[in-house]
C-alpha positions as CSV (number, residue, x, y, z in Angstrom):
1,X,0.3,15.5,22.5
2,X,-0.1,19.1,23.5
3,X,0.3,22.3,22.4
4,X,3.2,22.6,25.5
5,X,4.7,19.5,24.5
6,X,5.8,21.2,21.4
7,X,8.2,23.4,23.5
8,X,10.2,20.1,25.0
9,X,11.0,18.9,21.6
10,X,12.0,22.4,20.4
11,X,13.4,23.2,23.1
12,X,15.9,19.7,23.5
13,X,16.1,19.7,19.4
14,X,17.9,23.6,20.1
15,X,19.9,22.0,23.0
16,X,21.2,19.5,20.6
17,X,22.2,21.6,18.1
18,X,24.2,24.3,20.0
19,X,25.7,21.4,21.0
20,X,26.8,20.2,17.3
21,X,27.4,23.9,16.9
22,X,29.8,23.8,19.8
23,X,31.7,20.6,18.6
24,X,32.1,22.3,14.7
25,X,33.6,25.3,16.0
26,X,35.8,23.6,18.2
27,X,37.2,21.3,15.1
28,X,37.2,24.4,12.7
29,X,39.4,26.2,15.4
30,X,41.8,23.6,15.8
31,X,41.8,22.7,12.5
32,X,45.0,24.1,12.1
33,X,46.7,23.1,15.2
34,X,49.7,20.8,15.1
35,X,51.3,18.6,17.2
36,X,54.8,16.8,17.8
37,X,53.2,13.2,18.2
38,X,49.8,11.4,17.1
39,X,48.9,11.1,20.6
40,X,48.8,14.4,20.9
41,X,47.3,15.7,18.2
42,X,43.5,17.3,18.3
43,X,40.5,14.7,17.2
44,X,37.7,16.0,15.9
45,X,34.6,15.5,17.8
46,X,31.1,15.0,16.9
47,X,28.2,14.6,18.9
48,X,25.7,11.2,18.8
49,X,21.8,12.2,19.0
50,X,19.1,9.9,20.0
51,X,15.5,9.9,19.6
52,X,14.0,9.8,23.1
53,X,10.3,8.7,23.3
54,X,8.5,8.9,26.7
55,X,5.4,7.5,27.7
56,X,4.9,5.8,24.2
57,X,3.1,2.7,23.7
58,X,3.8,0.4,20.6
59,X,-0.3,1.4,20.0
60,X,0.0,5.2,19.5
61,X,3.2,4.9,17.6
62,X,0.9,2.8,15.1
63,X,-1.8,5.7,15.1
64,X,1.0,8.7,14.5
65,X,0.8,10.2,18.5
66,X,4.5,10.3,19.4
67,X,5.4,12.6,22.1
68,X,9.4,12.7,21.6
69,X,12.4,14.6,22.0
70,X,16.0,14.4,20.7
71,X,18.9,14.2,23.5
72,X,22.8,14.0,22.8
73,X,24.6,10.5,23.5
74,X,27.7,11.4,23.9
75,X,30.5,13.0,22.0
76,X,33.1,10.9,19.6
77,X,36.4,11.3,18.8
78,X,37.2,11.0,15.0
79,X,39.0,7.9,14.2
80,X,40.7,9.1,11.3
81,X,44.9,9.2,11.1
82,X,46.6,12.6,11.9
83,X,48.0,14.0,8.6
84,X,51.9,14.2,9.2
85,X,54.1,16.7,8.2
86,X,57.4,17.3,7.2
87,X,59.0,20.5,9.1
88,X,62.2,20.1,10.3
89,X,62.3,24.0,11.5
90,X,59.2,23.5,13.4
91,X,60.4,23.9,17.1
92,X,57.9,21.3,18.1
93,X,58.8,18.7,15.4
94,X,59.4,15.2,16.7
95,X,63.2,13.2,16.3
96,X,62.6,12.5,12.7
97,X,61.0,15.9,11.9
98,X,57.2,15.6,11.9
99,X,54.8,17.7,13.3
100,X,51.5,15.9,12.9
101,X,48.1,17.9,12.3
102,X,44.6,16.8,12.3
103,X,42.5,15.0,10.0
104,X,39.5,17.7,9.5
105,X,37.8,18.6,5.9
106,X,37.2,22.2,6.3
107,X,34.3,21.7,4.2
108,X,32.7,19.3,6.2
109,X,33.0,21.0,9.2
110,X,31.7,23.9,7.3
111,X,28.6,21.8,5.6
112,X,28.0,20.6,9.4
113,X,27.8,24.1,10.8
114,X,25.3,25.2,8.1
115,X,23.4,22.4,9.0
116,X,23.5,22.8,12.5
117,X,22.2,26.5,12.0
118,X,19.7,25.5,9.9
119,X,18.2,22.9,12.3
120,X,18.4,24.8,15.1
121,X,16.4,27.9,13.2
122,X,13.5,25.5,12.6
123,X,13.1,24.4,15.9
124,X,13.0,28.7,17.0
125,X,10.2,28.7,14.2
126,X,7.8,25.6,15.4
127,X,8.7,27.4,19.1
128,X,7.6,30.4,18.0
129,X,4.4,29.6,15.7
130,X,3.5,27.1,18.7
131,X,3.4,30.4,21.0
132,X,1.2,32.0,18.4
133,X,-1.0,29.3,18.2
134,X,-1.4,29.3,22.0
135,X,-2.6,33.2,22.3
136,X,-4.5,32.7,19.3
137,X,-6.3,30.2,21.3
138,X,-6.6,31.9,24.1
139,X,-8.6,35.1,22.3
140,X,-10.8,32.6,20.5
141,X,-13.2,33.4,22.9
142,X,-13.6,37.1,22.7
């Protein structure tokens, strides 16, 4: 592995990130949305990550050289039951006077997004250190 490979795997570790940023914000702003049937009501979304190693033989993941990066799956849908409630005023209520919201924990979402921030800080630190390392190299010689 190389000194440039470190950018890939920083650089597709911040890609997936922003995208788990993306999906948190997205449930923290519709975490207050209601609708008037379960159908209809927001999921909460959260993205799958994979490890992605290329070129790797089963011999140099035994001696520690992995050259890897992290891509995103997909995106689920939470599974979880809306949370209904009774509002009869509502003008969006259903027959029997439901409106239904979604099942997000606001602290979760919140503990996710710290997370998220945290990871994707790291990965702007081995970035940047990696660059430093690279002009240090390159004025080894002067």
């Amino acid at each position: 592995m190389s000194l440039y490979d470190i950018f890939n795997i920083s650089g597709s570790g911040m890609s997936a990130q922003s995208v788990r940023l993306n999906t948190t914000a997205s449930n923290i702003a519709n975490a207050d949305s209601v609708a008037s049937s379960t159908e209809q009501t927001y999921k909460a979304r959260h993205p799958v990550f994979q490890a992605v190693l290329s070129g790797v033989t089963h011999s140099e993941r035994n001696n520690g050289v992995v050259n890897g990066s992290v891509q995103v799956k997909g995106i689920v849908e939470s599974q979880a039951d809306p949370i209904a409630r009774y509002q009869p005023d509502n003008p969006i209520a259903d027959e029997n006077g439901y409106v239904y919201a979604p099942n997000i924990n606001m602290v979760e979402e919140m503990a996710n997004m710290i997370s998220a921030s945290r990871s994707y800080q790291s990965n702007v630190q081995v970035a940047t250190m990696t660059k430093h390392l690279l002009n240090k190299t390159l004025t080894l010689g002067q």
